[in-house]
C-alpha positions in Angstrom: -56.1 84.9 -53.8 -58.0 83.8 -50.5 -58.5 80.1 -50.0 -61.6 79.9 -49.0 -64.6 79.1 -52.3 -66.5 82.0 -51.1 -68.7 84.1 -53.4 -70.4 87.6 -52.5 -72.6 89.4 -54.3 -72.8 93.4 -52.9 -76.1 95.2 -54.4 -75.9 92.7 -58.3 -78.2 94.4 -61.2 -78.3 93.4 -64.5 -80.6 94.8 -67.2 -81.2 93.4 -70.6 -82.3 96.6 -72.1 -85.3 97.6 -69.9 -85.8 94.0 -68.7 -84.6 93.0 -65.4 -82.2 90.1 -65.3 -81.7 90.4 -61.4 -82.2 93.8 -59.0 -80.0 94.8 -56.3 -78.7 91.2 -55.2 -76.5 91.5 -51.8 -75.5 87.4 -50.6 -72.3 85.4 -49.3 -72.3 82.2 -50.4 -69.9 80.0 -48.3 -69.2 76.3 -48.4 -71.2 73.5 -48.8 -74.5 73.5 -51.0 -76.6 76.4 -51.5 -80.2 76.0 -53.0 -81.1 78.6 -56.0 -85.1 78.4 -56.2 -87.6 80.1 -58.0 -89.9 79.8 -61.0 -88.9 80.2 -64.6 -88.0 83.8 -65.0 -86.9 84.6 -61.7 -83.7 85.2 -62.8 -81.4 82.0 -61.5 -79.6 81.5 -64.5 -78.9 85.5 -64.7 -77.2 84.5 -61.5 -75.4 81.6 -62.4 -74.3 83.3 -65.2 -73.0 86.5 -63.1 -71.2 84.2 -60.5 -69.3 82.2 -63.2 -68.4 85.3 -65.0 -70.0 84.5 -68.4 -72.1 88.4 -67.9 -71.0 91.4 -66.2 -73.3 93.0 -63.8 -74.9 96.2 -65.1 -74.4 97.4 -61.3 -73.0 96.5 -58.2 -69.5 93.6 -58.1 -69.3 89.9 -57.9 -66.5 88.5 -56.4 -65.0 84.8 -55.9 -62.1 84.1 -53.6 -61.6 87.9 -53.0 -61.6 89.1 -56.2 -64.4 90.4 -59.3 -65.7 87.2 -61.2 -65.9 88.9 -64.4 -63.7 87.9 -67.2 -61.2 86.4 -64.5 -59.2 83.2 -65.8 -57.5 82.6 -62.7 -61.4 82.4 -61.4 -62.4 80.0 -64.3 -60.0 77.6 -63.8 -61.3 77.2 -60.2 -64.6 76.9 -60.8 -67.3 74.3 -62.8 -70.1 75.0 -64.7 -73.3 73.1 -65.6 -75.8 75.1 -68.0 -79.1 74.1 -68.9 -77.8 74.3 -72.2 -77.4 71.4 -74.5 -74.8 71.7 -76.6 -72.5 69.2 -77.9 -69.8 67.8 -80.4 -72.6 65.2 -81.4 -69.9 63.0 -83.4 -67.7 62.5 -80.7 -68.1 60.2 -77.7 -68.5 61.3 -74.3 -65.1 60.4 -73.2 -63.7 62.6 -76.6 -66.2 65.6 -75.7 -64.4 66.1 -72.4 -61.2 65.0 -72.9 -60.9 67.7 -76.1 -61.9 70.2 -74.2 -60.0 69.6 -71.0 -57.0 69.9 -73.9 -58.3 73.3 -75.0 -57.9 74.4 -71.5 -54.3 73.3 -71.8 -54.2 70.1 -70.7 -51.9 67.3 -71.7 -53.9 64.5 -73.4 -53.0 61.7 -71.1 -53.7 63.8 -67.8 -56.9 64.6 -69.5 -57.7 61.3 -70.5 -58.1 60.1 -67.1 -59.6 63.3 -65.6 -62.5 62.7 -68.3 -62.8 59.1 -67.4 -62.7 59.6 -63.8 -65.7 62.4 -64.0 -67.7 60.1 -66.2 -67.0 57.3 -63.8 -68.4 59.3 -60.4 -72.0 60.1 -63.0 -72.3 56.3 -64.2 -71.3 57.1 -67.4 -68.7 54.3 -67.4 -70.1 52.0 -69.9 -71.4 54.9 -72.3 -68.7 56.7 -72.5 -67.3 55.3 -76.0 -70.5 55.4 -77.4 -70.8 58.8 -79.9 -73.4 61.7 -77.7 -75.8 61.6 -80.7 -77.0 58.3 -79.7 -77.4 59.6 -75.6 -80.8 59.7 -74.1 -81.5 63.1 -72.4 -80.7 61.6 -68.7 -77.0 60.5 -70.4 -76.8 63.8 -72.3 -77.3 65.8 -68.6 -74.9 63.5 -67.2 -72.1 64.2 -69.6 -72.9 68.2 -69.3 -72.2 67.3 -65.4 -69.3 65.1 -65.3 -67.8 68.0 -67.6 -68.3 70.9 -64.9 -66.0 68.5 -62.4 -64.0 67.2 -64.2 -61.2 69.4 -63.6 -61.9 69.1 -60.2 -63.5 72.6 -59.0 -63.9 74.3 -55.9 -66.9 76.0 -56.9 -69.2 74.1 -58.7 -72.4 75.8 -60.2 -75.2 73.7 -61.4 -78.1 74.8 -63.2 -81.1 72.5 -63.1 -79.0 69.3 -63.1 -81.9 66.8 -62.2 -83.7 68.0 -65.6 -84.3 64.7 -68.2 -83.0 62.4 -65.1 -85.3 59.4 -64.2 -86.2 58.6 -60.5 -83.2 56.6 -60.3 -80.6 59.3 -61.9 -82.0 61.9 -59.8 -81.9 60.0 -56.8 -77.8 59.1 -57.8 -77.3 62.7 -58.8 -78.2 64.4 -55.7 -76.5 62.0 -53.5 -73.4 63.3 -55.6 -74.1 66.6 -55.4 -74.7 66.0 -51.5 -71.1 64.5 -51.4 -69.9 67.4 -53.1 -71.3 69.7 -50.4 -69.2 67.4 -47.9 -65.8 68.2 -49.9 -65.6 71.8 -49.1 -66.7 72.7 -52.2 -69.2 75.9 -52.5 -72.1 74.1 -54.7 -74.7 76.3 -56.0 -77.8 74.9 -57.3 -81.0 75.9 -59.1 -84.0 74.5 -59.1 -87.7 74.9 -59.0 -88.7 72.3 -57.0 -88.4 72.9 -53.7 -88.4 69.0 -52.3 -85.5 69.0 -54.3 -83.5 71.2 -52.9 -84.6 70.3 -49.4 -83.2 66.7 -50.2 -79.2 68.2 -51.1 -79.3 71.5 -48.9 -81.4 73.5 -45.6 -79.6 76.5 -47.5 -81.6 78.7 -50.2 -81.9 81.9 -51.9 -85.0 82.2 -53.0 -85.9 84.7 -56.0 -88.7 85.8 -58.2 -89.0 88.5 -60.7 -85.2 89.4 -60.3 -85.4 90.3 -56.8 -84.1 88.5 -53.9 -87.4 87.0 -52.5 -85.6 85.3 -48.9 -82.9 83.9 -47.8 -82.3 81.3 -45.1 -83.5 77.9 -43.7 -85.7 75.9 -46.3 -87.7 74.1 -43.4 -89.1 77.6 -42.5 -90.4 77.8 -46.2 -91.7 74.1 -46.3 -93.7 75.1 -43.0 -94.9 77.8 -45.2 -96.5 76.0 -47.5 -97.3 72.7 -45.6 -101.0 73.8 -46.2 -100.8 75.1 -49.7 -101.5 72.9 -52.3 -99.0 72.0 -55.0 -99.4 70.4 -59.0 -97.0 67.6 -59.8 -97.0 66.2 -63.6 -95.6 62.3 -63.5 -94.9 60.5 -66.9 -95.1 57.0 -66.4 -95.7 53.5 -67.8 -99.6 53.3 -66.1 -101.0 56.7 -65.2 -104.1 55.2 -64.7 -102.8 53.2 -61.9 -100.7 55.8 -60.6 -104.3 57.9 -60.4 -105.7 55.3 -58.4 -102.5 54.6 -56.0 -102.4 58.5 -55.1 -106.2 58.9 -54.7 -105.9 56.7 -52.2 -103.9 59.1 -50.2 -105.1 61.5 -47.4 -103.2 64.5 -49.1 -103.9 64.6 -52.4 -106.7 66.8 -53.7 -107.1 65.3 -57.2 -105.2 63.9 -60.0 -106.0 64.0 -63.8 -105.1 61.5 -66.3 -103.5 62.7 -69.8 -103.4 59.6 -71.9 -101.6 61.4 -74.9 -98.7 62.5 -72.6 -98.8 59.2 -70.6 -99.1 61.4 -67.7 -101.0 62.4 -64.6 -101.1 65.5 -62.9 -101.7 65.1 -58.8 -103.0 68.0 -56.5 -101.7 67.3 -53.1 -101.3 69.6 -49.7 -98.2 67.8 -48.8 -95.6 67.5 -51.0 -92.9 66.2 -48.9 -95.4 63.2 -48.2 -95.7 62.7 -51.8 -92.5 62.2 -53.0 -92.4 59.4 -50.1 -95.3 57.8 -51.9 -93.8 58.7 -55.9 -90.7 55.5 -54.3 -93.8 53.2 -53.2 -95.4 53.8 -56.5 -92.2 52.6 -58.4 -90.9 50.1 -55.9 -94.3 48.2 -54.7 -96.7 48.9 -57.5 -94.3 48.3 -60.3 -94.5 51.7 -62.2 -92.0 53.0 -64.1 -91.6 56.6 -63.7 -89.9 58.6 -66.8 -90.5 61.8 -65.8 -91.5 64.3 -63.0 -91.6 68.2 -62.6 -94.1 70.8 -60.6 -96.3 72.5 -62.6 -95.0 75.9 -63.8 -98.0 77.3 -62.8 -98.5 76.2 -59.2 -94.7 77.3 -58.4 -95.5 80.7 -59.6 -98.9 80.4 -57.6 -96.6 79.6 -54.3 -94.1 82.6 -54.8 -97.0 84.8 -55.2 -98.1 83.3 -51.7 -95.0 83.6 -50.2 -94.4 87.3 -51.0 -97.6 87.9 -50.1 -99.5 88.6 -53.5 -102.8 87.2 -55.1 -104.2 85.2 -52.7 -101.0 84.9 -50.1 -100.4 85.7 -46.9 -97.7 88.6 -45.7 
């Protein structure tokens, strides 16, 4: 088996009945972090879910250092996996939850003591991880699902949606992990659909919609895309009021509406690498706490359109 963490995918289908997971996929992914974006439905976790081996493909071959993903163990061990998921031995404690099943994949207890330790350790888990996971917020429940998929120290690591329930803070921690990660010659693969996301851990993405491969390359070609095109993003927060008033006061943004039942605020802005600049001031000078922030499912699939040249885009 080749060294090298290197994935290729040559001409990936997979049908569920007459719906189409993903169509005629054909990508290396080599190391270092690659960026899976799309809306919901565009079939990332179809691909996750190929790469790892969990699915076969209904056509075309998958293969990880040189030989066919599916149903490989010797693959398996190599590789980590974070689902979206959330599934848990609720009675046991974090460190118990990975340490048993580090022990189902054969591992002595003591070796996978401190394997368990040292994973929850590198996702500040540290002083949580005697406490039992039905206790865990959602931020410390995505956490444990992470420090799981390295904890046996992976040189592939696939990650689906791994910012989702984080605050500003964890998000912030995790992708400066994941960004280390990318360092360690690891071939990182993750999904999102927010695209200043990626931008912050990766300039590598493979962009899909509907199934199909949509484009494949530099993400500061696609941000120069869309630099005019405006965006939704929905904050939670302590004050959405406030947080009204502090982005109105921005050049870029086009509008923001208030949703008091939600403690929330949705802001229209034309450029939302600017805004996630102004999202720190908003927590660090005004003193809001932020719980919570995703782009509107809508106004993704509204900027895929445009990029693909649909309703109302360009070619």
């Amino acid at each position: 088996m080749e060294a090298t963490p290197l994935i290729e995918l040559r001409e990936v289908s997979r049908w569920y009945g007459e719906v189409i997971g993903v169509n005629r996929i054909t990508a290396t992914l080599r190391p270092g972090i690659t960026g899976l974006l799309g809306p919901n439905g565009a079939g990332k976790s179809t691909m996750m879910n190929l790469i790892t081996g969990m699915i076969s493909a209904s056509d075309g071959e998958i293969l990880a250092f040189g030989e066919p993903a599916w149903s490989n163990p010797r693959i398996m061990t190599r590789l980590g996996y974070c689902t979206q998921a959330d599934a848990f031995y609720e009675k046991m404690t974090g460190l118990e939850f990975i340490e048993s099943l580090l022990m189902l994949r054969g591992w002595m207890r003591s070796k996978a003591n401190s394997a368990a330790r040292h994973a929850l350790q590198q996702l500040g888990m540290a002083p949580n991880m005697n406490r039992r996971i039905q206790s865990y917020s959602k931020g410390m429940r995505q956490r444990t699902k992470v420090a799981l998929a390295i904890s046996h120290n992976p040189e592939i690591l696939v990650l689906d949606e791994p910012l989702n329930g984080l605050d500003a803070v964890g998000r912030h921690e995790m992708i400066e992990l994941i960004r280390q990660w990318g360092k360690e010659s690891r071939n990182v693969i993750i999904s999102s659909h927010v695209l200043h996301e990626i931008e912050e851990m990766t300039n590598n993405i493979l962009m899909m919609r509907g199934g199909y491969l949509l484009a494949e390359g530099d993400v500061k070609e696609v941000r120069e895309n869309l630099r005019e095109h405006p965006h939704q993003v929905l904050i939670r927060c302590t004050d959405p009021r406030g947080a009204a008033l502090f982005f109105m006061e921005r050049e870029t943004t086009i509008s923001a509406k208030v949703e008091e039942l939600d403690n929330a605020v949705i802001i229209e802005t034309r450029d939302v690498g600017l805004f996630y600049s102004d999202l720190n001031s908003l927590v660090l000078d005004r003193g809001i706490d932020v719980t919570f922030v995703t782009v509107a499912d809508e106004n993704i699939t509204s900027i895929f359109d445009y990029l693909s040249g649909g309703a109302g885009g360009k070619n």
